[in-house]
C-alpha positions in Angstrom: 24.7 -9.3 7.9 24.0 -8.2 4.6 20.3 -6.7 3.8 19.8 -6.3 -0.4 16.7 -4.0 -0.8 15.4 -4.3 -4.6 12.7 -2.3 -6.1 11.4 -2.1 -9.4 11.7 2.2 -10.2 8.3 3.7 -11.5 9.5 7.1 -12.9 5.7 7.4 -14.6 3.5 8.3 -11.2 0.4 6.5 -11.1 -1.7 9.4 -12.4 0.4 10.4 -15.6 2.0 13.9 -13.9 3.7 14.1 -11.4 2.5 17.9 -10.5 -0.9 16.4 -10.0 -2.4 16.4 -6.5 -5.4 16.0 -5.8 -7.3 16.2 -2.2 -9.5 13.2 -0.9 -11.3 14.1 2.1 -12.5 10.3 2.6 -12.8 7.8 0.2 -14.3 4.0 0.0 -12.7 0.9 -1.7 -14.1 -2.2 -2.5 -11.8 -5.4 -2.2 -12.8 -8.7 -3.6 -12.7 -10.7 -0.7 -13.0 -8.9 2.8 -15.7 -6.3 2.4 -14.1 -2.2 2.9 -11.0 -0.3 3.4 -11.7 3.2 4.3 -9.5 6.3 3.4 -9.5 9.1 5.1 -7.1 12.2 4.7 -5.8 14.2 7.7 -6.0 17.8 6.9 -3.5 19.8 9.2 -3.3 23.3 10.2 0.1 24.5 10.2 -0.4 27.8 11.5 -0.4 31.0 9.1 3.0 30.7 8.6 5.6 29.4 6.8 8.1 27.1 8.2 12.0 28.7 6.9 13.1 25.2 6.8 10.9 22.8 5.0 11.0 19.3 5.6 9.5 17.0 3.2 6.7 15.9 4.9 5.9 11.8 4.7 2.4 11.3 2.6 1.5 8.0 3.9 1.4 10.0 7.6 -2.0 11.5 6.0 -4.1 8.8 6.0 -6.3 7.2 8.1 -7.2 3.8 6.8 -9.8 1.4 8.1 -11.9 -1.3 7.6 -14.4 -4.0 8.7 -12.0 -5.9 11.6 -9.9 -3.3 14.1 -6.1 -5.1 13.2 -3.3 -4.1 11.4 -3.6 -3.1 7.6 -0.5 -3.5 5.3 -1.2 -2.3 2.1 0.6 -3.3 -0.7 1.4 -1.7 -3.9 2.6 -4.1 -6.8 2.5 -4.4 -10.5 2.3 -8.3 -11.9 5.3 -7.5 -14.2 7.4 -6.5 -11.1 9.5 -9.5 -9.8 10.2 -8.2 -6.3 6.7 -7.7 -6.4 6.2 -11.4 -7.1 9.4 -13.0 -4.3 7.6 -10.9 -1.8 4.1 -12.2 -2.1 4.9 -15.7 -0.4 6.6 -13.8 2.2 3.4 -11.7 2.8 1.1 -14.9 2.5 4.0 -16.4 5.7 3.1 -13.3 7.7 -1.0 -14.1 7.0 -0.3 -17.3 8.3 1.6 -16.2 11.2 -0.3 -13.8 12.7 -3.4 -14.8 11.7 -6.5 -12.2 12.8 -4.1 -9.7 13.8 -3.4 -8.1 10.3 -5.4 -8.0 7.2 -3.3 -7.6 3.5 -4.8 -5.3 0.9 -3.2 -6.2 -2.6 -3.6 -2.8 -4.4 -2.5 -2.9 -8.5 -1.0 -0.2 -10.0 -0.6 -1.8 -13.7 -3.7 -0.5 -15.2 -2.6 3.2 -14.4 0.9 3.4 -15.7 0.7 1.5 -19.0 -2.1 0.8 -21.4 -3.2 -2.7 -20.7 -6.3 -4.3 -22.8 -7.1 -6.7 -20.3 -5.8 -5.9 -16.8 -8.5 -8.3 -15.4 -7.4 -11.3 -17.0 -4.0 -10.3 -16.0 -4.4 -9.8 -12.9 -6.0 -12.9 -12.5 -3.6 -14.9 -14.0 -0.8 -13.2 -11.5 -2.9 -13.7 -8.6 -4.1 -17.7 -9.8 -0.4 -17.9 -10.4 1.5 -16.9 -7.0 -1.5 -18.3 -4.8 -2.6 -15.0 -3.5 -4.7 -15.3 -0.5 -5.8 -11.9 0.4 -7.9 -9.5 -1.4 -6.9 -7.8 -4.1 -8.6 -3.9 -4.2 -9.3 -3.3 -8.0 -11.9 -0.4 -7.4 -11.7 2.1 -10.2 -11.6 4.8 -7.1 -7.8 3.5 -6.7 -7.3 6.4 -9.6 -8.1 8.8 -6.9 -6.1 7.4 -4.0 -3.2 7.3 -5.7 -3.5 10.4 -7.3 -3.8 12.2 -3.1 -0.1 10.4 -3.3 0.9 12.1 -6.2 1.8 8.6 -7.5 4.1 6.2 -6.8 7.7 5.9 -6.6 8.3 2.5 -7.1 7.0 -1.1 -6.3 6.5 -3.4 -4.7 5.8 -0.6 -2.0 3.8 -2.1 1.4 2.6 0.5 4.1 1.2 -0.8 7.3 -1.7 1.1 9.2 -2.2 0.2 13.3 -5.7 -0.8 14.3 -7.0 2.7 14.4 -5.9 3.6 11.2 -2.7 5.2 11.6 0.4 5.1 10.0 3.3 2.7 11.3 6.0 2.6 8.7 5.9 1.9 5.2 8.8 -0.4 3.1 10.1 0.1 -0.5 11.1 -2.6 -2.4 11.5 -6.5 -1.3 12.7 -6.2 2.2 13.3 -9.4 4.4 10.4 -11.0 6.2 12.1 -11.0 9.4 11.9 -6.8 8.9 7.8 -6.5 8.6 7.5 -9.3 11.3 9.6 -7.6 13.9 7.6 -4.4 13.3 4.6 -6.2 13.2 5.3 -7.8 16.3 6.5 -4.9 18.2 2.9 -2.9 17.0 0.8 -6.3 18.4 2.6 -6.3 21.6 1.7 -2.6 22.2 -1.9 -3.2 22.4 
């Protein structure tokens, strides 16, 4: 069995710098279809002392993320001139389909924050008109601030998924195989 994992490399970070952090203690976006996904950051007390080996701790772990119906929230970070990010969205619109009311699909754009673009409305409408997209789309100008708490990101397309409560499951970089988010999906709905 041969798995190809392809990812379109964002050396640029969302934000500009990639020294930048920046700490969101909760944080509301509007999405155009579905009403509110809520951020939340975990803060965490690690003691008042230093750990002698450091692991590099996994940001997407630091999040609570909620909204309007208690399912499962894959997020999903894409730029419209990414073409993983485009093969993956029928794959993403398959797993809508499939299961329905159990997850919800956040489209989140990252375009408009790593290059100049004049008209990243019309743009983005075109992509979404173009690949039939059927979920919501979040293009709330407070995405600056989320995705400067990740201190940008690494590349795209990039999909995180978020149990019903909010916490983190696992996250995917680049166009992985359906069967992959379905069997993890499926294994988190079964737990319930």
């Amino acid at each position: 069995m041969l798995l190809l994992f392809i990812a379109c490399d964002n050396t640029k970070t969302a934000s500009g710098d990639k020294t930048k952090s920046s700490n969101l203690k909760k944080l509301t976006l509007e999405d155009t279809q579905k009403g509110k996904l809520t951020i939340q950051q975990i803060t965490k007390n690690n003691g008042n002392f230093k750990n002698i080996d450091p692991k590099e701790e996994e940001i997407f772990k630091n999040f609570i993320i909620t909204s309007d119906t208690k399912n499962i929230k894959i997020l999903f970070f894409f730029t419209t001139w990414c073409e993983p990010c485009e093969g993956i969205i029928p794959h993403l619109e398959n797993l809508r389909q499939q299961f329905n009311e159990a997850i919800s699909i956040y489209g989140i754009p990252i375009d408009d924050f790593i290059e100049n673009s004049d008209d990243f409305n019309q743009v983005l409408e075109v992509f979404a008109r173009e690949n039939n997209i059927q979920f919501p789309i979040i293009v709330d100008s407070k995405r600056l601030k989320f995705l400067q708490t990740l201190n940008g990101i690494e590349g795209v397309p990039l999909l995180v998924l978020y149990d019903k409560n909010g916490s983190y499951i696992i996250h995917y970089l680049g166009a992985v195989p359906e069967e992959m988010i379905e069997f993890d999906l499926l294994e988190k709905i079964e737990k319930r």
